[in-house]
Structures are given as C-alpha cells and as structure tokens.
C-alpha positions, 0 to 999 in steps of 0.5 A: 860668798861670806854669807853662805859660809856663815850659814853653812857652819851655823847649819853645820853646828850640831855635826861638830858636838855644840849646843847652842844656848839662846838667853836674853839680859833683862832689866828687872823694871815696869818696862821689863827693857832688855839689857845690853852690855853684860858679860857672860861667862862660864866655868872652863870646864864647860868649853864655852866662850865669853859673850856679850849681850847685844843692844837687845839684850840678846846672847849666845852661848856656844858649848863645845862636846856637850849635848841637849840635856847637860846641866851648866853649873855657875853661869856668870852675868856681870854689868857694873851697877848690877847683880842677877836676880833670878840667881837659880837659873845662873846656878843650874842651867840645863841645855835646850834648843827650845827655851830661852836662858833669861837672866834678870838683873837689877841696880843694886838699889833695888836688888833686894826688892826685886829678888823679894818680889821675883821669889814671893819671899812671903809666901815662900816662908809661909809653905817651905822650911825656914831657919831662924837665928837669934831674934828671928831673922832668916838665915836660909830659905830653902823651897822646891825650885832654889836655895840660897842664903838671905844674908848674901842678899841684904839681910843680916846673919843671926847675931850671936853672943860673940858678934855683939858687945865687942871688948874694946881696949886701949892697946895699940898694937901698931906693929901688928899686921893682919890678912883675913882670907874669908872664902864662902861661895865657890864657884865650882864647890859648896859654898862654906856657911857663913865665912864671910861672917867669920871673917867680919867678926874677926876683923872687929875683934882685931881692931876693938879687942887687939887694938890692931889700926884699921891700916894694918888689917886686909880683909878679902872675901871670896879670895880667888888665888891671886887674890890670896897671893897678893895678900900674902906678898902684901904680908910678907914685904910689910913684916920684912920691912920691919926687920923682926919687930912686927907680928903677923896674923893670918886668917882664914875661913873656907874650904882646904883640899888635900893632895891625895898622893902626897897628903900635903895640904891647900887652901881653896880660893874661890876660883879653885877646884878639888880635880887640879891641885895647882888652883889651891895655894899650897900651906907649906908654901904659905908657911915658908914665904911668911917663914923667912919674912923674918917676923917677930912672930906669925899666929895663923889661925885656919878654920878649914879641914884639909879631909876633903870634907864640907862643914856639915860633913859631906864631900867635896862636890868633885872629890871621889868620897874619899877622906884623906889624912892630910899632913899639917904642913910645916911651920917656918920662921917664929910661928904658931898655927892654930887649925880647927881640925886634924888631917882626917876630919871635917871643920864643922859650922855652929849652925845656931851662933851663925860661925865655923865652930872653931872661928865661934869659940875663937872669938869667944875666947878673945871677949871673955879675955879682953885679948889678954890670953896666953896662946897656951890659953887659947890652945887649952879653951878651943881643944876642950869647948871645940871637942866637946860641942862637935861631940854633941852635935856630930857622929864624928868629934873635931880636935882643934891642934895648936902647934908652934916653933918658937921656944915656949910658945904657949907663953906668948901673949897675944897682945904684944 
C-alpha cells in the first residue's frame, strides 16, 4: 500500500505545478567517481527544499510553481574539503525534465587545476576578451558560456600602487578596535568588483600604517547579516568596556540599498536583497548602537552607494530602475562618517588599480601620510581626487561627504 501512494504522488507531480530536477555530484578525478554527502541548496525564492547527494552521487530537486524552461539562479553545492568546478551551471540553471544537472567538485587542492582544465583557460584567453592589470595578470575572463573572476579562484588581483610598499610605523594604537565588512558575491545581486580587495588592503594599512594589533581588527568577507550583526555587537561590547578611552573603525565595502518610501539607508549582507528591506542591516541602526557605546571616537569609512546602483553604474538586479536619493543616516555618540557617494549616485570601481575608487584614494591618502593626517586632510584629498577621476571616466561625478558630530572634528587625527 505505501508503495502505490509513492508512486501516485510521484505520477501525481506535475498536476501540482513541480518541476523536477534530476542532477549527479561528481568528483572531478581519472575515475570521474560520484560524490556523496553534498548539500544542495537554492535560494528561497525559488520554493525548493534542501537535498542531499545519495552514495551515487544522485540528488533531486523538487520546485514548487515553477515550469520547464525557468532559470535557477545561485544554486548552492557544499561538501567540507570541496568547492564546484563548473561554477556556471550552479550560476544559471534552466529547468528541464530531459538533462541532467552535473555538478562537478574537487578537493581544494586541486581546484585550480581542475577549473584550469574544465575551462581550457588557455584557449579561452586566446579567443575571448581578456582584461589585464598591472604586470599582466588576469582579472577577468569573460567568454560566450561563463564569466567569472580569476582572482576568486586562485590568482591574484592586479597590484596597484597602493597595495605595495606599505608604510610601516612605529605607533601602537592599542585601544583602537577595527570591523572590516567586505562583501563581493551576493548570492542574489551583482557581485561588487574587488571588495574583498578593498577590505584586504585596508586591513594592512590598519595593522602597518595605523599600527592597530592584529587582535584588535575583524576582518569578515562575504558578511551575511548575522554575521554583520555579531561583528557590530563584537565592536560595541569591547568600546564600552573601555569607558571612552577607545576608538572604532568601521569599514565597509559592498552593496547598500535604499528604502524607497522612507529613503533611509542599509548595508546589504551577502544573503540580502533589494525586494525585502529587513535583509539589510539599517545604517542609522548601525549609527546608534555604536552611538551609545560610549567611544572615544568611531571613524566609518562606507565605500557603497545607497542609490540602488552598482559600481559600474547599472541597477540592482531586483531594483525597478529607479535611482532614489537616500538620507545619509544619523550619526550618534562622538563620531565621523566618511561615504563615497551622495544619496543619489553610484560608488564606482577603479577598474585599473583593482579597488572601489573611494577605497583606491582612501588608502592612497594613508601612504602618502604615513596615517599621520587630519581627518579634515583626508575629508579635502578624497573629495577632490574622487570627484575628479569619476568626472573622467564616468557621465556621471561621484562626491564623497565627510560629516561629524564631534566639535572640530576635522582636527582629529587619525592616530591617537
């Protein structure tokens, strides 16, 4: 009897709108053997249920209201020891009763052999338009059936100028406590360009030039929002155990999104999305709880636009189009925010030096001054050079803001 009502409801899948999606895991060896124990997941939107890859390496995935013909965006294949290979199909996947959804996944040892082999990397940079940095490494290879950035699979991001010969000093700025939030691949929008890069460098210019101990600083990528919330709460807690005798910084590179009706401001974690506010983490709510931590001083540095914009200028994937002026939020407690655009514009990339070009001059700013700088300094060098190199190279300026709450804030200095 159990049997029979298996095979009804199986026979019965199509009368209830489900696509079925048959896929195998396979280990990417000599052998080609299946690969058992992988988690599969799919974004929510898409009304599927978690799976598991069976001893043969076999998975189904059921999709609720969906039709043969549907694309699957974002598709998640996770076994510890492991990363995908063929990273275009977990991409973009469309729905099909006849094919079967491979996956391919390889130790991390040998990733970058196998995606080098799986792509024909050579070949591929031979015929498809390619992009070179500074001493002819590969950013990005784009070609007819994937794009994808190189540096997120083994190869280094173009050094710039600002990446190299790093100013060290002997300050030991003990009581400074740093979060570095640097978000690049979002699992549901466009990746930023060279986020984690941003947040990389930064991270060395607090520890060499600002002479921050490595204890002190928290560097997250790819923050999802609890991950954004505990590192807030990490900040928080340690700069009010200090009783106003510490300083903050937080950094943050990757997408923001704006409230539409309220025009109020928020940071996008990597598992957030422009169609439900409550997945960003709210600026002014970031503003007051490190507000009333009672610090000495908190310096924000955001190098993301809150238009609904991109960094090369485009919408949000699930924004309507539309470029909204967004509030700047406000600032609580002794603090100063540094922001790379206005409530209207788009926080572009510096494609050449490998950086968000307000994190590019940010950094660039701090070697030239060894950290010794005003923040008035900073505030005058990131307005002008920002201004003028995204009036170069864009329709469109970008103007940095620098505002703060404490009285003659732009006397500060940076070091302590």
């Amino acid at each position: 009897m159990r049997k029979l009502i298996i095979l009804l409801l199986f026979l019965c899948e199509p009368l209830f709108g489900q696509v079925v999606q048959y896929g195998k895991v396979m280990e990417w060896d000599e052998q080609g053997c299946s690969l058992s124990g992988v988690a599969l997941t799919v974004p929510s939107v898409h009304d599927c249920q978690p799976t598991v890859s069976d001893s043969k390496g076999g998975f189904r995935l059921c999709f609720s209201e969906h039709n043969v013909g549907s694309v699957v965006h974002n598709i998640t294949a996770r076994k510890p020891g492991y990363d995908v290979v063929n990273v275009h199909v977990t991409r973009s996947w469309t729905l099909t009763t006849e094919d079967t959804l491979t996956i391919i996944m390889a130790p991390k040892g040998k990733l970058k052999e196998a995606r080098t082999q799986y792509y024909g990397l050579s070949r591929l940079m031979e015929l498809n338009q390619l992009w070179m940095g500074e001493g002819g490494r590969a950013i990005e290879v784009e070609s007819p059936v994937f794009s994808f950035h190189i540096g997120r699979y083994g190869a280094d991001v173009a050094a710039s100028d600002v990446d190299v010969d790093i100013p060290t000093t002997k300050a030991v700025n003990d009581k400074m406590f740093v979060v570095i939030i640097a978000n690049e691949f979002y699992q549901q929008e466009q990746d930023v360009p060279y986020a984690i890069h941003d947040g990389e460098i930064f991270k060395e210019y607090c520890l060499k030039t600002l002479g921050v101990p490595e204890d002190n600083i928290h560097l997250v990528t790819d923050a999802t929002l609890n991950n954004m919330r505990f590192e807030v709460d990490w900040l928080s807690g340690v700069l009010e155990s200090h009783q106003g005798e510490a300083r903050g910084i937080f950094y943050y590179s990757g997408h923001g999104i704006p409230d539409e009706v309220s025009r109020n401001a928020y940071l996008m974690p990597v598992d957030g999305y422009v169609g439900n506010l409550d997945s960003g983490y709210g600026l002014d709510a970031l503003y007051s709880q490190l507000g009333e931590a009672g610090a000495d001083a908190v310096l924000y540095f955001i190098d993301a636009c809150f238009s609904g914009a991109t960094r090369d200028g485009n919408m949000l994937a699930q924004s309507r189009g539309v470029t909204v002026n967004s509030k700047a939020g406000v600032l609580q407690g002794k603090a100063v925010a540094f922001t790379a655009a206005q409530g209207n514009e788009a926080a572009y990339v510096y494609q050449e030096k490998s950086h968000g070009l307000f994190t590019y001059y940010l950094l660039k700013k701090l070697k030239e001054t060894k950290g010794d700088s005003t923040i008035g300094e900073l505030a005058d060098y990131l307005n002008a050079n920002v201004i003028r190199m995204s009036a170069e190279v864009r329709p469109k300026s970008q103007h940095p803001t620098a505002t703060g709450t404490i009285e003659e804030w732009r006397e500060l200095k940076l070091v302590k």
